[in-house]
N, C-alpha and C positions, 0 to 999 in steps of 0.2 A: 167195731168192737161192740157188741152189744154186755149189757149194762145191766144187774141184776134188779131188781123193779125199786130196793131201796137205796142203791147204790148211787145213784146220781147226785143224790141228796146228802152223801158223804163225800164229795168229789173236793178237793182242795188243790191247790197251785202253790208250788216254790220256784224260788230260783236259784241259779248259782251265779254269779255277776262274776265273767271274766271275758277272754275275746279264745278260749281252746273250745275243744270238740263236745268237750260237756257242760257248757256256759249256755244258760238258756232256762226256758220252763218246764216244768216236771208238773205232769198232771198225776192227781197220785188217789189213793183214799187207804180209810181203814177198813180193813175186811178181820173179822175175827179177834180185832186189837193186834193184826200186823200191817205195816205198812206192805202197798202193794202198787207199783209205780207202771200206771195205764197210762201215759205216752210221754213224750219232748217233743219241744221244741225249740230248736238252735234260735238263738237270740242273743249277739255280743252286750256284756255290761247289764244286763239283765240285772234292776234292782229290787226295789220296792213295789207293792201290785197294788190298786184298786180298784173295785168294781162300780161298774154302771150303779145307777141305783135301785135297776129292775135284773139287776144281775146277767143282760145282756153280752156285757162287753166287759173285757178287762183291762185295765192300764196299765202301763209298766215304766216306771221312771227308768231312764240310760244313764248310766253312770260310767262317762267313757274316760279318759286322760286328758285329750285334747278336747271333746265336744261331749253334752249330754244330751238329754233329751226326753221325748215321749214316743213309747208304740203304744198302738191300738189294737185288742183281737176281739173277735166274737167269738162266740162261747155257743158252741155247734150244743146241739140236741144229745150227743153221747161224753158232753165235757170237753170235748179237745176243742184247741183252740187252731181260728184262723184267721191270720196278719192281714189287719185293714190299713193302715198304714204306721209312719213313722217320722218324725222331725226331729235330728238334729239344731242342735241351737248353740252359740257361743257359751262357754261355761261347762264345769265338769259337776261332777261329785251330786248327782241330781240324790234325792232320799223321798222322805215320803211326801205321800200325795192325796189329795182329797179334790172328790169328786160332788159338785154342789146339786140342790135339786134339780130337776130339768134336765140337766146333762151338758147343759150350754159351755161349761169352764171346768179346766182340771186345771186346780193350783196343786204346784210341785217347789218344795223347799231345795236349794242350794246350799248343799254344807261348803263346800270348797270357796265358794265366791259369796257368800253370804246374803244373799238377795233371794223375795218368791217371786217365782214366775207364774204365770197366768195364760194353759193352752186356751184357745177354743175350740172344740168340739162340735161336730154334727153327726152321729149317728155313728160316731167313729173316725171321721176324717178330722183329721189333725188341720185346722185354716190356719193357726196360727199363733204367735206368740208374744208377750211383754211381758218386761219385768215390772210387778208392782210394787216394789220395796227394795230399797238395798240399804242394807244396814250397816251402820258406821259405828266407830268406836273401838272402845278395849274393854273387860272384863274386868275385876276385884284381882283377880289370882295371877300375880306375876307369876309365869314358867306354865302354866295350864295349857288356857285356850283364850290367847289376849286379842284375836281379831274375829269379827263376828263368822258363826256357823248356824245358819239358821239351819237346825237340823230336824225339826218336826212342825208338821200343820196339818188340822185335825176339825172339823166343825164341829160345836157346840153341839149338845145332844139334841136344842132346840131347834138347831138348823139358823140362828141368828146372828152368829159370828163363827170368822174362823180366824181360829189361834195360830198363832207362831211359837214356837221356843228353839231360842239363838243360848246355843251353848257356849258361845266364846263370849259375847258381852253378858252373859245371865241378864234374858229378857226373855218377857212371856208379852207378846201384842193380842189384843186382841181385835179385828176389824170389820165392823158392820157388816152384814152379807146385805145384799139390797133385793129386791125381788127378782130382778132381772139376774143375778147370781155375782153382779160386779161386787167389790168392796170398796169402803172410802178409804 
């Protein structure tokens, strides 16, 4: 599909997170101030996205029932995307995700099990996973959200920490990013 010369440059991804025939990403743009949907791709649980940070690659946290996880696609020369790989990992309810400088580590928040996890990355290949944090506790608000949901992580705009916020205990972390892209 070729691409009108400022069109690329308007290119955006959604998704629908489910495991039917229209569960997956949706390449799209706006043409004229209408939405105008330039491709899919089938993708179960399809969550939250983030990009490389040379806009290369995109990530997709797995948001399954029994297992979540991380894919991986490149981001081809006319927008569409193509599946470099994928890891499943114990754990559901995977949400958002931040991708650090380098590209060496994609941390992904667990709302269901309340813990961040920690891929590794190379270029797109998914090596690997650990959980850096699990969080323990109950929240202020009896009848709410009394067991921890870390439900967002985000790096600082400086690039020096990257936050957490756990909607079931109401807790904001914040944890050193270190040059290598680990945290303490």
């Amino acid at each position: 599909m070729a691409l009108g010369q400022d069109l690329s440059s308007k290119i955006f991804y959604l998704t629908a997170c489910g495991t039917d025939e229209a569960s997956g990403i949706y390449q799209a743009c706006l043409e004229n101030g209408l939405y105008r949907q330039l491709g899919f791709l089938r993708q179960d649980c399809a969550s939250y996205l983030a990009f490389s940070e040379d806009h290369s690659l995109l990530y997709v946290a797995l948001e399954g029932k029994q297992k979540g996880g991380l894919a991986s696609y490149a981001i081809q020369p006319d927008g569409s995307l193509k599946k470099l790989d994928e890891l499943l990992t114990p754990g559901m309810g995977y949400c958002h995700l931040a991708v650090v400088p380098g590209g060496r580590f994609v941390y992904v928040a667990n709302y269901s099990d309340g813990f961040l996890m920690r891929f590794s990355v190379d270029n797109g290949k998914i090596l690997n996973y650990e959980i850096i944090d699990r969080h323990t506790g109950h929240g202020p608000y009896v009848g709410r959200q009394e067991t921890p949901h870390v439900h967002y992580t985000i790096l600082t705009p400086d690039k020096k920490y990257l936050c957490t916020v756990d909607l079931g205990i109401d807790r904001i972390d914040a944890y050193p990013l270190n040059a290598d892209g680990t945290v303490d």
